[in-house]
N, C-alpha and C positions, 0 to 999 in steps of 0.2 A: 448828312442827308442820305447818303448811300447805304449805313446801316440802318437808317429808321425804315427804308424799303428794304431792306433784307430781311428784316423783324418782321414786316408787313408780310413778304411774300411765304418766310415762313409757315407764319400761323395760319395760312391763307390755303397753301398748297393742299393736297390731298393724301400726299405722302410726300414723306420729306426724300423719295426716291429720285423727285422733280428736283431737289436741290442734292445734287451727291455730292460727296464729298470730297475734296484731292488727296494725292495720295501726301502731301502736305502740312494736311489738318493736324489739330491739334485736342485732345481730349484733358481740362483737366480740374482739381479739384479745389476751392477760394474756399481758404477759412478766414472770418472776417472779424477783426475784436472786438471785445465787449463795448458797449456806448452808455452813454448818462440815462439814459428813457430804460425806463422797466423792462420794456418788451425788447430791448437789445442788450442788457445786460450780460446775459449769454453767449453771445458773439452768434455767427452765423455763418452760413454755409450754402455754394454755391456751385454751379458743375458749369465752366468752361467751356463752348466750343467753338474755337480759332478755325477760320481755314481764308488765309488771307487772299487764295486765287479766286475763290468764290465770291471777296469781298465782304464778308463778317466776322463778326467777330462778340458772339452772344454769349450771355450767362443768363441761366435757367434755375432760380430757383423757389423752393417750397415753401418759401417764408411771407406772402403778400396777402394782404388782405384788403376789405374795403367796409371803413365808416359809414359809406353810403350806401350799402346792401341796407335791406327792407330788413325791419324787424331785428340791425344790429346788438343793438344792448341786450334787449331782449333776450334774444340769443345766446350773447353774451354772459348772462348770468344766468339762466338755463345750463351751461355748458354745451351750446350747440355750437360751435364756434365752424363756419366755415372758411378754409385757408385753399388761396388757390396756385397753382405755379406759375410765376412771370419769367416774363423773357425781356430782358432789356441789352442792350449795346452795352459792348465790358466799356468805354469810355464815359458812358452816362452814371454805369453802375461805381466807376472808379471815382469820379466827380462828387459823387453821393456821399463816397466816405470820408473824401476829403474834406467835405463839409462839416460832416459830422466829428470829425478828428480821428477816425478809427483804424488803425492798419489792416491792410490786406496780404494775406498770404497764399502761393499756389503751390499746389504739389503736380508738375505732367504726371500723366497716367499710361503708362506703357501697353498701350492696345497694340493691335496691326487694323490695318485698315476695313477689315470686317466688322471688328469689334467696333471699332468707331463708328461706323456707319448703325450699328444694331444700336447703341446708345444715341444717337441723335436721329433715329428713325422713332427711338420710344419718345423719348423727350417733346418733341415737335407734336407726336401725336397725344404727348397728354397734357400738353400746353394748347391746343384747342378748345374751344369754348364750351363745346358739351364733354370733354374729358377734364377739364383744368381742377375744378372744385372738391375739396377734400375734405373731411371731418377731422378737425384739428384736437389732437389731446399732447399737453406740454410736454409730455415724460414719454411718449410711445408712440405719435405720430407728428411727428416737426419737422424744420424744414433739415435737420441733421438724419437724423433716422428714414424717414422719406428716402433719402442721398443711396443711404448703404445698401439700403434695400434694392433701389434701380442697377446697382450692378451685382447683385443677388442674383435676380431674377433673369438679368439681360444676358450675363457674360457667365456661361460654363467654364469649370476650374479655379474658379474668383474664391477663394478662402481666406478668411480675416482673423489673424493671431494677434488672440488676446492676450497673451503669454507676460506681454509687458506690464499689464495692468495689475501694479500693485494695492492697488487704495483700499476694495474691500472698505467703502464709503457707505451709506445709507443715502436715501434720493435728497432727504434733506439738508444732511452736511455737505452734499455738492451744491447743492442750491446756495447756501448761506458762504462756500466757499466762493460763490461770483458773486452776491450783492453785497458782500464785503463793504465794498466801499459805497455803498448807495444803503445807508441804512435805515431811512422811514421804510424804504420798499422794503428793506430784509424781514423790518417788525411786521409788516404790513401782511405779506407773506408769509409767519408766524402765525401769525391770525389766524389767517385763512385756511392754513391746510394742516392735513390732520393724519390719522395713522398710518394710511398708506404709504405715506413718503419717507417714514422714518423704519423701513425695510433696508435689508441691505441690495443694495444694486448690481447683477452681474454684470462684469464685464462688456455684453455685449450691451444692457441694455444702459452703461455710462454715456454711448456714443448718442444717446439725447442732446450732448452737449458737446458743436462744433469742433470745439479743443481735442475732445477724446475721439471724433470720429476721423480728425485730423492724423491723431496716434493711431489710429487702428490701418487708417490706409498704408500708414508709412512702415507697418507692420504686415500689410497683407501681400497675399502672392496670387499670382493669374499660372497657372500651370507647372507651379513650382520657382515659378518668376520672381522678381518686385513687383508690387503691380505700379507703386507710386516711385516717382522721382524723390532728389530732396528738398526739402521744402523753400520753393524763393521770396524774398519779400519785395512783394510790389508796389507797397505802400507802407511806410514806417513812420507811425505818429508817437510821440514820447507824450504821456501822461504827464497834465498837466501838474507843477508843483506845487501848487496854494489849493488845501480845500477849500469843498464850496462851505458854504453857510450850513448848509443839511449835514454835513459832513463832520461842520464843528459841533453841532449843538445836536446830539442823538438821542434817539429815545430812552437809552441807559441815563441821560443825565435829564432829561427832560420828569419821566417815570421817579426817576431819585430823588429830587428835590419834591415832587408831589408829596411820595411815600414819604418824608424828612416834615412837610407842613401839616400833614394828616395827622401825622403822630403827636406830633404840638398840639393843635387843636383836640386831640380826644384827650389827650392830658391834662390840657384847659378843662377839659368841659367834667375830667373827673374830677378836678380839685376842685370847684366852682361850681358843683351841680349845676352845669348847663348842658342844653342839648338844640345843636344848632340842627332845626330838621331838613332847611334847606341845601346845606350838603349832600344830606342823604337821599334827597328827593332826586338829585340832581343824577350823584352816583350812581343810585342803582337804576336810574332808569336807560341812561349810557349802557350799562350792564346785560340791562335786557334788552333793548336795542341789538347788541352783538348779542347776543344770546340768541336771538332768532334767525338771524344772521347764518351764525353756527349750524343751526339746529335745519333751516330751510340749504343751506348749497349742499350740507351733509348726505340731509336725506330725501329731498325731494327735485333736485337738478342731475344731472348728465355728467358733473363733475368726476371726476375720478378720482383725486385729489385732495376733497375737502369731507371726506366721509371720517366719521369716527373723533371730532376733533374733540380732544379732551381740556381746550380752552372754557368749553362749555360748563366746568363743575368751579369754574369764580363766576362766570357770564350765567347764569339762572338765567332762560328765559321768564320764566316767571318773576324775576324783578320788575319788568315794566310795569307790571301790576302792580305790586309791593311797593314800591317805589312811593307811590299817590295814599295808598292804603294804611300804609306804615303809622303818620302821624295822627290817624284817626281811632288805627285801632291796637295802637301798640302796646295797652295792657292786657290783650287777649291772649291767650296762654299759648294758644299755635301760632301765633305771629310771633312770638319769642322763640317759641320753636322752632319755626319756620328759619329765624335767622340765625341761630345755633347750629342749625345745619349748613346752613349758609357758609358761615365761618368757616366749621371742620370741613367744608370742601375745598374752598377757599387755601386752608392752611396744608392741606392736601397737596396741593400743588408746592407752596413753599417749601414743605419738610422732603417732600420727598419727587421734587425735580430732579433730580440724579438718577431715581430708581424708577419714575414711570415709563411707560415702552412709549409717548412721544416726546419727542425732546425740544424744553422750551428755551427760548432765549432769555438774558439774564432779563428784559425789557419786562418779559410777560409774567415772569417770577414775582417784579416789583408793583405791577398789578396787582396779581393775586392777594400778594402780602394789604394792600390797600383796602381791598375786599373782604379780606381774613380778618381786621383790624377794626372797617367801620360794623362790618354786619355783628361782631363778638359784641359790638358798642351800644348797638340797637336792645341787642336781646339782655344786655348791662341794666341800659334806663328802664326797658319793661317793666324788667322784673322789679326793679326797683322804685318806681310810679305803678303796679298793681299791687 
């Protein structure tokens, strides 16, 4: 109860001058592991401040949102995403992970007690109701980046060597390097985003991601200083040993055996003159389905992320149309055409996934190849029924 009013009187105060702080306190930084839900995949990241004479003991961070804001989804698929800062009791927040299975990690922050007070004089005041709310983007304003920047700004002499950071990664092979183990969301995420992310990432801008802003403090210096302790674990959950179900059965094998049954079937249907058009009706309309998909977050949302995506030359928007069109008018000479080119885009992606500037997963490879195989099949029977 003592800290749910101290959280109260926080956010309440006028300055957080009305709560100072002892010379006691405690400044410091919670990296938090990756979880099973999409949106915590990433692990996350939080700022500390302990001062047990005052009686609290709060964490403050950039990662909260609310379902029940107006206009959420909406929003949401717009790329408007607003992220606000929360302040909860570190015993509430510590309970949360344990729920969740996740460890928690803290690095102290070696301020003196000016600097301490200048960081939770900021904190307090942009965890207030008309300061809290933030314009959220995944890769360049999250609850990690948010972090580095507040002591950027707050604390002179704060310098962050990146000296360590070998990877020279692109944004999407970090990305694919944590949903590793969650892989409908890895494909899923494939999907979705598109050339921007497959950039190479400097050093500073890795610390999007908890982990690496975890490295960078324990690298950085306050006036020639350390600025971070080292790192202690406050919470230690061992990953569990049995995958889940999502885990056995992935889109690689899922993708595989389709591509494995497609290929039987057009085989069937050439040795057999058959042509099964409800397949294809089916196919290509899925196709353009995601095609529009592609084509609307790319270029008409706030996304950052999903601009340029070269998923879009197997997903034709214009399949949705073709799709219904196909079985009526498929001896007409641009509807063979039509899927001709289809194909060679299609196959596009097959031949030469290695060499395109985005990089797809084997999942969306196994796609293409399906796309590349029935649409070649289409413009087969035309030609061959005109």
């Amino acid at each position: 109860m003592r800290i749910v009013i101290a959280v109260w009187s926080v956010l309440c105060t006028t300055s957080a001058q009305a709560i100072e702080l002892s010379d006691s306190a405690r400044v410091s930084l919670l990296t938090c592991a990756p979880g099973n839900e999409l949106y915590s995949c990433f692990g996350h990241s939080g700022i500390r401040v302990t001062d047990y004479r005052q009686g609290f003991d709060l964490v403050f961070n950039y990662g909260t949102f609310d379902f029940g804001a107006p206009n959420f989804y909406l929003n949401f698929l717009k790329g408007h995403m607003i992220y606000m800062i929360g302040v909860d009791g570190y015993r509430d927040f510590y309970e949360t992970y344990v729920y969740e299975g996740r460890s928690i990690y803290e690095q102290e922050l070696h301020l003196n007690d000016s600097q301490r007070a200048r960081i939770f004089e900021f904190l307090v005041n942009n965890a207030k109701p008309e300061n809290r709310n933030y314009r959220y983007d995944f890769l360049w304003d999250n609850c990690a980046t948010r972090i580095r920047e507040v002591f950027e700004k707050n604390i002179p002499g704060v310098k962050f060597d990146y000296s360590s950071f070998k990877d020279k990664k692109s944004f999407r092979t970090l990305i694919n390097d944590y949903s590793r183990d969650h892989p409908w969301e890895q494909f899923g995420m494939g999907l979705l985003i598109g050339l921007p992310v497959d950039r190479i990432a400097t050093p500073e801008e890795e610390t999007f991601l908890p982990d690496y802003l975890s490295a960078a403090f324990a690298h950085a210096t306050i006036s020639g200083q350390p600025l971070a302790g080292p790192r202690q674990t406050l919470l230690d959950v061992k990953p569990p040993a049995e995958k889940s179900m999502d885990q056995k059965i992935t889109p690689l094998m899922v993708f595989g055996v389709l591509l494995l049954l497609i290929i039987l079937v057009t085989v069937y249907e050439v040795k057999r003159g058959k042509y099964f058009y409800a397949i294809d009706i089916f196919l290509f309309f899925l196709a353009g389905f995601f095609g529009w998909q592609f084509l609307l977050l790319g270029g008409f949302t706030e996304h950052t992320t999903t601009q340029w995506n070269l998923n879009i030359l197997w997903a034709l928007p214009t399949h949705l149309f073709m799709a219904f069109l196909t079985p009526f008018a498929q001896g007409k000479k641009w509807v063979q055409y039509y899927f001709l080119v289809s194909a060679i885009l299609a196959a596009v992606v097959v031949v030469g996934w290695k060499l395109l500037p985005q990089q797809f997963l084997l999942a969306n490879v196994l796609i293409a190849a399906i796309y590349a195989i029935r649409s070649y099949n289409v413009y087969r029977v035309g030609r061959a029924r005109s």
